[in-house]
Structure formats: structure tokens, C-alpha cells
C-alpha positions as CSV (number, residue, x, y, z in Angstrom):
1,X,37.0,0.0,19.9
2,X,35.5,1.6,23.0
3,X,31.6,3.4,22.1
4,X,33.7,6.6,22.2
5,X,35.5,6.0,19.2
6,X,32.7,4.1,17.6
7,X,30.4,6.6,17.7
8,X,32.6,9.0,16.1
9,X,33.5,6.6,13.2
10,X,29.5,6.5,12.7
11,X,29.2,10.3,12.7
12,X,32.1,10.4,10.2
13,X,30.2,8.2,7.7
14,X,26.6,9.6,8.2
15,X,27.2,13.3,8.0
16,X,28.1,12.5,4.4
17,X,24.3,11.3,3.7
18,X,22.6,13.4,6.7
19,X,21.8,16.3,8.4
20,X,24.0,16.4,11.9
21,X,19.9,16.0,13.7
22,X,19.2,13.1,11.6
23,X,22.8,11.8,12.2
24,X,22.8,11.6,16.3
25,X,19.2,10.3,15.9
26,X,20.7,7.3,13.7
27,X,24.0,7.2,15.7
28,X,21.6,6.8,18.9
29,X,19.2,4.2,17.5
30,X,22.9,2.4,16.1
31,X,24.1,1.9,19.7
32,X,20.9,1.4,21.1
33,X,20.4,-1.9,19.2
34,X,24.2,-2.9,19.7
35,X,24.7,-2.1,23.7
36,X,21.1,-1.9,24.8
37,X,22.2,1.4,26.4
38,X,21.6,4.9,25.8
39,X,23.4,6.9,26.7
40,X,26.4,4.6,26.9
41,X,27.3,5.5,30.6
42,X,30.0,3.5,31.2
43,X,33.3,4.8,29.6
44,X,34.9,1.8,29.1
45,X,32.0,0.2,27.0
46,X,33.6,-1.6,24.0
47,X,32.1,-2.5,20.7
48,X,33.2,-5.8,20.2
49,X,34.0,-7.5,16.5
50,X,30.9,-9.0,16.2
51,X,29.2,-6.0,16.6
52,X,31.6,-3.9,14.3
53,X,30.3,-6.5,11.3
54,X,27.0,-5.9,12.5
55,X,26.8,-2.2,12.6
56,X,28.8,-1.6,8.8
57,X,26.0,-4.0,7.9
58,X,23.4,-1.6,9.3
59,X,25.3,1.6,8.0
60,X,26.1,0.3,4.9
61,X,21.8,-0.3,4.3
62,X,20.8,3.2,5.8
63,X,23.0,5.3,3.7
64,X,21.6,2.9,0.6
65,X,18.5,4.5,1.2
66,X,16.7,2.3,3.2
67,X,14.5,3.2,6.6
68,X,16.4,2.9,9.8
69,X,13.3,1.3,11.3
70,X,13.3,-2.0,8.6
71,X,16.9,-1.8,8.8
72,X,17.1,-2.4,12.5
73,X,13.1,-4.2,12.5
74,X,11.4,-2.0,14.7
75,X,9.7,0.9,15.8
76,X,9.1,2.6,19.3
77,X,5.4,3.9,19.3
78,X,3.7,5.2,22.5
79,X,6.1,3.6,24.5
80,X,6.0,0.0,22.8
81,X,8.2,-2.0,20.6
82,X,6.7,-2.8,17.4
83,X,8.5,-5.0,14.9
84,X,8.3,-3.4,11.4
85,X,8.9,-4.6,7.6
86,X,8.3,-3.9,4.2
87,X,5.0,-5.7,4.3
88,X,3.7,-2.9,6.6
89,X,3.9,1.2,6.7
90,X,6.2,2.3,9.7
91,X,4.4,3.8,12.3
92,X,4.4,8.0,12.4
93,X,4.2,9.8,15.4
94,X,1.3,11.5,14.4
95,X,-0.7,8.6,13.9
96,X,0.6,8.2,17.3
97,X,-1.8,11.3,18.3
98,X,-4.9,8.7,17.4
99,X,-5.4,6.9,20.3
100,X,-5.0,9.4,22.9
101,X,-7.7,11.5,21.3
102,X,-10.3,9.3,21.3
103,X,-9.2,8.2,25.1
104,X,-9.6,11.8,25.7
105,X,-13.0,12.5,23.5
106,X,-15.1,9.4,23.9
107,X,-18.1,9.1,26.9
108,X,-18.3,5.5,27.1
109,X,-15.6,3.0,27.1
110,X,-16.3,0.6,23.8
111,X,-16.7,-2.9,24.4
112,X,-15.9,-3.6,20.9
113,X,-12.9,-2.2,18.6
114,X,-12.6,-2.9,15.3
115,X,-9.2,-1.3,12.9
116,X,-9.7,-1.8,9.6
117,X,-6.3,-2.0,7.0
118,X,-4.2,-2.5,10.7
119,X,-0.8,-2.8,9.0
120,X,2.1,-3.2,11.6
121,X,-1.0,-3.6,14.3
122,X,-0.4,0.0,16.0
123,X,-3.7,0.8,16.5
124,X,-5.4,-2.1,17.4
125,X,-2.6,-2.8,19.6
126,X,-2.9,1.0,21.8
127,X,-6.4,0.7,22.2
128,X,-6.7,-2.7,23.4
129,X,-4.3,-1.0,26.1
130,X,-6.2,1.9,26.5
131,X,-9.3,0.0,26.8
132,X,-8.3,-3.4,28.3
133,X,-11.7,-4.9,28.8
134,X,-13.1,-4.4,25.1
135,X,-12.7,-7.4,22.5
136,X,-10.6,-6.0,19.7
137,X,-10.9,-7.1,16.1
138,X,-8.4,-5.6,13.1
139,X,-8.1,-7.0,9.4
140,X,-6.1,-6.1,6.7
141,X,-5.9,-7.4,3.0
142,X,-2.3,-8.4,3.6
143,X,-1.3,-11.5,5.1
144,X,2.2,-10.5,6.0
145,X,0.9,-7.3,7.6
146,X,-1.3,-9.7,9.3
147,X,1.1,-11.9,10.7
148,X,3.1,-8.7,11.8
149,X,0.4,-7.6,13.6
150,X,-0.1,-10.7,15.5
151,X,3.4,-10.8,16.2
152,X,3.1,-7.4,18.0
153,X,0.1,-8.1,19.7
154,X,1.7,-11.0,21.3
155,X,5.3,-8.9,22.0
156,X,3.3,-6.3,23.7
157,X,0.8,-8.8,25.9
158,X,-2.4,-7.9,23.7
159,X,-5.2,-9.9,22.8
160,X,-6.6,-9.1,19.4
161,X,-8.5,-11.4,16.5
162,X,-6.7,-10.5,13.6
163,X,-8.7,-11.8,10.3
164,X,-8.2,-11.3,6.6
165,X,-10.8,-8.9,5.0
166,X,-10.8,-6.6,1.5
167,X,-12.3,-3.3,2.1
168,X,-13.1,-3.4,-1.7
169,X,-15.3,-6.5,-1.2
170,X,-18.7,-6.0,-0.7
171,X,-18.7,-9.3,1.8
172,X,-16.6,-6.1,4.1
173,X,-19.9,-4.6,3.5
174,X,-22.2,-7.1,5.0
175,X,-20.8,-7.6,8.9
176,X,-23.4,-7.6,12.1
177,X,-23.9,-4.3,13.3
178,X,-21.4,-4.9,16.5
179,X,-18.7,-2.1,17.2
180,X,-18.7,0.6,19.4
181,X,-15.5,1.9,17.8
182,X,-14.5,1.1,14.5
183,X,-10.6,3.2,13.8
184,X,-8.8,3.2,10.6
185,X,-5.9,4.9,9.1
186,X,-6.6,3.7,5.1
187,X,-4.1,4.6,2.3
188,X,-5.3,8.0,1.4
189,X,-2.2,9.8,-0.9
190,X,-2.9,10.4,-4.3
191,X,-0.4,9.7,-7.3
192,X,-0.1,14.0,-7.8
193,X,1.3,14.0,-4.0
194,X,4.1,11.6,-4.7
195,X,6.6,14.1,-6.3
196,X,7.0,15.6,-3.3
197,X,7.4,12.4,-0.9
198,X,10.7,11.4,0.8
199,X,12.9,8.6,-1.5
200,X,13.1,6.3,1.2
201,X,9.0,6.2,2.1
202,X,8.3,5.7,-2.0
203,X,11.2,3.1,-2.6
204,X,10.8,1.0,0.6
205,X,7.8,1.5,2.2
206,X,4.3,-0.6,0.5
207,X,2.4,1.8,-1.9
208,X,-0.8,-0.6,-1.2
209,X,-0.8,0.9,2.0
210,X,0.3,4.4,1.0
211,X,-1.7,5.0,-2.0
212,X,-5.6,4.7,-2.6
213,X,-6.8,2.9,-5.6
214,X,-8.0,4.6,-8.9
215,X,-6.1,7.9,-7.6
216,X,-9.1,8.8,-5.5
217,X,-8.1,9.8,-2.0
218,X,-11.5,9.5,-0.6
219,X,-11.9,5.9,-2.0
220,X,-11.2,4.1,1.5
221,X,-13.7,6.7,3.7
222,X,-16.4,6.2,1.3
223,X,-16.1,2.3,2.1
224,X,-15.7,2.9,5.6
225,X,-18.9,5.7,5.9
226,X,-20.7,2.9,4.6
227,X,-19.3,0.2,6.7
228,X,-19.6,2.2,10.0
229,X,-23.4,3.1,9.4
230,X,-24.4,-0.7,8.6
231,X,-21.4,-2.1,11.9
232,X,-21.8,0.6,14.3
233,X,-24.1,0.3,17.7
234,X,-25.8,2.8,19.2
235,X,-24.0,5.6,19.7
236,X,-20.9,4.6,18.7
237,X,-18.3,6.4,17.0
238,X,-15.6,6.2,13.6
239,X,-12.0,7.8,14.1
240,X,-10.0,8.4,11.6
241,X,-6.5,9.4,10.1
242,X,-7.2,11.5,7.1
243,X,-5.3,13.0,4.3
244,X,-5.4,16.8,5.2
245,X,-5.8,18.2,1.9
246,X,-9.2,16.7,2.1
247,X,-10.5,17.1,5.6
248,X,-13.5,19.1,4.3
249,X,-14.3,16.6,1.5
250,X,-13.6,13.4,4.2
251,X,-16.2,15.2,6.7
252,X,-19.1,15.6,4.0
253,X,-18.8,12.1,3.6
254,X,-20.2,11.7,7.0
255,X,-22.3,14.2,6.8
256,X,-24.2,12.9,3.5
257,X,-24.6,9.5,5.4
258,X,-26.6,11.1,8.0
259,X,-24.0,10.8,10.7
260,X,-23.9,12.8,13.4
261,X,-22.0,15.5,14.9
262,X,-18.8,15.1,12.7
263,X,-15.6,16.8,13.6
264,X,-12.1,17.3,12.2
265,X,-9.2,17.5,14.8
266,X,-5.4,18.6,14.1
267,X,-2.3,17.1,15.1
268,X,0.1,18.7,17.1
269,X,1.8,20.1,14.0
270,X,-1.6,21.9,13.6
271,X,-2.9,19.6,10.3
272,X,-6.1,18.7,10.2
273,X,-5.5,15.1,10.7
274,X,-8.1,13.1,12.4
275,X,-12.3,12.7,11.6
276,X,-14.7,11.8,14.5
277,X,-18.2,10.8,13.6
278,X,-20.5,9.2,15.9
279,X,-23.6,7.2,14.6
């Protein structure tokens, strides 16, 4: 079957599930994976059998429901491969946004980063690129997100000490005041918000990471308000993805601490998505 004819047998099948956007996104993600090439220059391309087997495997779990991105093990984000599974949250493009904006807002280049709850590693991972000199520590309470991480780190040519920590613990509590930078995008959806989430995120993706604990949305930021003012050197700063139905409420948690000049920034789609906070 030459990529011609494959491609329409995959739109065929996937306009039955999805919208024709969401089907030519999947369609080029599909070949992608298969060919390594998009677009498939070469008219003569063939999709061999092996291949055949291997995308009706790949169809046959996205229009079951599941994420294209666990399906076919990996995300791009800012330019990198990152490998992805149900142990960790897939990477949005907004949290995307993160990195650049503190490259952008920050005076001083950190010698020390810490990410707390690093899932896939996406963060930890873009600023040790960003800021290639600083030592960069990220934890997480899951050891498979943890091993994902590391598995990033070293696809993408990173150094990072990934360790084991509960933000719930009070040890988290009790660290050496060390970081210049401390980033963290924490579970932050409450249980009322799920009704209106996507299938695939609440079936598939982990709710540890996705929702915070006792149905309080601010749970995580109080931890990490507490953590940054006791971990944080002199002058340095907190960033942080934030649930925007609560930037307000995440700002005066800064505030109340005594940190100072705390600001909320939006996302491209105009959300107020991101907290600064510098000590």
C-alpha cells in the first residue's frame, strides 16, 4: 500500500470518531511514527505489512479512547522528545509557556532549580536547557514518574538529580534553604471541575497528578508557599502553573507569607495561568 492510499484508509476510519482537524493531526502523528517522515515526500513511499499490523494496532487503541501520545509513547514539547505513560500527565502546551517566561522575567540566572511533583520531567528538563550551568533537582511521589523523568533527562542530554519526596510530608518541609528557583506545576483540579473534562484525560491520564487531595485546589501552593519561604535564597523566586479559577486565591497565598512582589501572568489563550513570587 503506497502512504497515498494508507493515509486515506486512516482518514476513512478516524472521521468516524473525530473532527476532520483532530483527524489530519492523528493521521500525521500515524505516519510520523511509521516512515519518520512528514510530509511523506516521496510518492512512491510504501507502508509495508509490518507496519499495516502496527498502525491497526495504533488505530484500533485511539479510537478506544485512549491518548494518541501513550498510544504512540511520546510527546513533542519545546522542541524535544519526551517519552510519556500512564504513570505521568502528558505534557500541555501551555505548560509549555512556563519556561520561557521565567527565561524572559528573571534578573539573575539560578544556580540552583528545584521542580517539585516533575511527572514526565518537562520542566526540570527545559530549564536545565535554559540554564545549563545551574544544578537541577526534581522529585515526585511517584516512582514510575520518576523513572520517566530520568529517562527523558538522559534522551534529551540533561543532567538532573531526580529523588523521591511527598509534598504532604513534613520531612518536604525541612530542606536547607538552597534554591534560587524552585517551579512546580502540582495537581490543582477540583472534583466539581471533572464533569466538564475530556473522557480520554479522566480515563487515562493519573488523577494523583490531576486532582488535589481533600478537594482543595489550593492544597499543593499552600505546601509550596511554605516550602519556598523556608528553601528559597536570597532573592530568589517561585513559578508556578496555577488553576485559573483561583489565581486570586493562589496569589494571597504569597502574599500572607510575606513574599514579595507576587504576580499572576496569562497564557497565550489569555488565562491567568502562571504565579511569580520572589522571596
Amino acid at each position: 500500500m503506497n502512504v497515498h492510499e494508507f493515509r486515506q484508509s486512516l482518514e476513512l476510519s478516524l472521521l468516524t470518531t473525530f473532527d476532520p482537524g483532530e483527524t489530519q493531526a492523528i493521521i500525521r502523528e500515524i505516519v510520523l511514527h511509521l516512515t519518520g517522515e512528514w510530509p511523506p515526500y516521496a510518492p512512491e513511499l510504501c507502508i509495508n505489512d509490518a507496519q499495516q499490523k502496527e498502525a491497526e494496532l495504533i488505530l484500533s487503541r485511539i479510537l478506544n479512547g485512549e491518548p494518541m501520545q501513550y498510544v504512540l509513547g511520546k510527546v513533542l514539547f519545546r522542541g524535544m522528545d519526551l517519552l510519556v505513560n500512564p504513570a505521568v500527565l502528558i505534557p500541555r502546551p501551555e505548560t509549555a509557556e512556563l519556561p520561557d517566561l521565567i527565561r524572559e522575567e528573571i534578573n539573575v540566572r539560578p544556580e540552583s532549580i528545584i521542580d517539585l511533583g516533575t511527572g514526565s520531567g518537562c520542566l526540570a528538563i527545559s530549564l536545565g536547557k535554559i540554564f545549563p550551568a545551574a544544578i537541577v533537582r526534581a522529585c515526585d511521589v511517584s516512582l514510575e514518574a520518576l523513572q520517566t523523568a530520568a529517562d527523558n533527562a538522559l534522551l534529551n542530554g540533561v543532567r538532573i538529580d531526580f529523588f523521591w519526596s511527598d509534598m504532604n510530608d513534613e520531612e518536604f518541609l525541612k530542606a536547607e534553604k538552597k534554591y534560587d528557583l524552585i517551579v512546580s506545576n502540582p495537581p490543582y483540579i477540583s472534583s466539581a471541575e471533572a464533569a466538564g473534562m475530556d473522557r480520554q484525560v479522566l480515563e487515562h491520564e493519573p488523577h494523583l497528578a490531576l486532582f488535589a487531595p481533600a478537594d482543595d485546589p489550593l492544597h499543593f501552593y499552600r505546601r509550596i508557599a511554605v516550602f519556598a519561604l523556608g528553601n528559597l535564597r536570597e532573592q530568589g523566586s517561585v513559578w508556578l502553573e496555577i488553576n485559573p479559577l483561583y489565581a486570586d486565591e493562589t496569589s494571597q497565598i504569597f502574599k500572607r507569607i510575606g513574599m514579595q512582589d507576587v504576580r499572576i501572568y496569562s497564557d497565550l489563550s489569555g488565562k491567568d495561568r502562571f504565579i511569580a513570587a520572589w522571596i
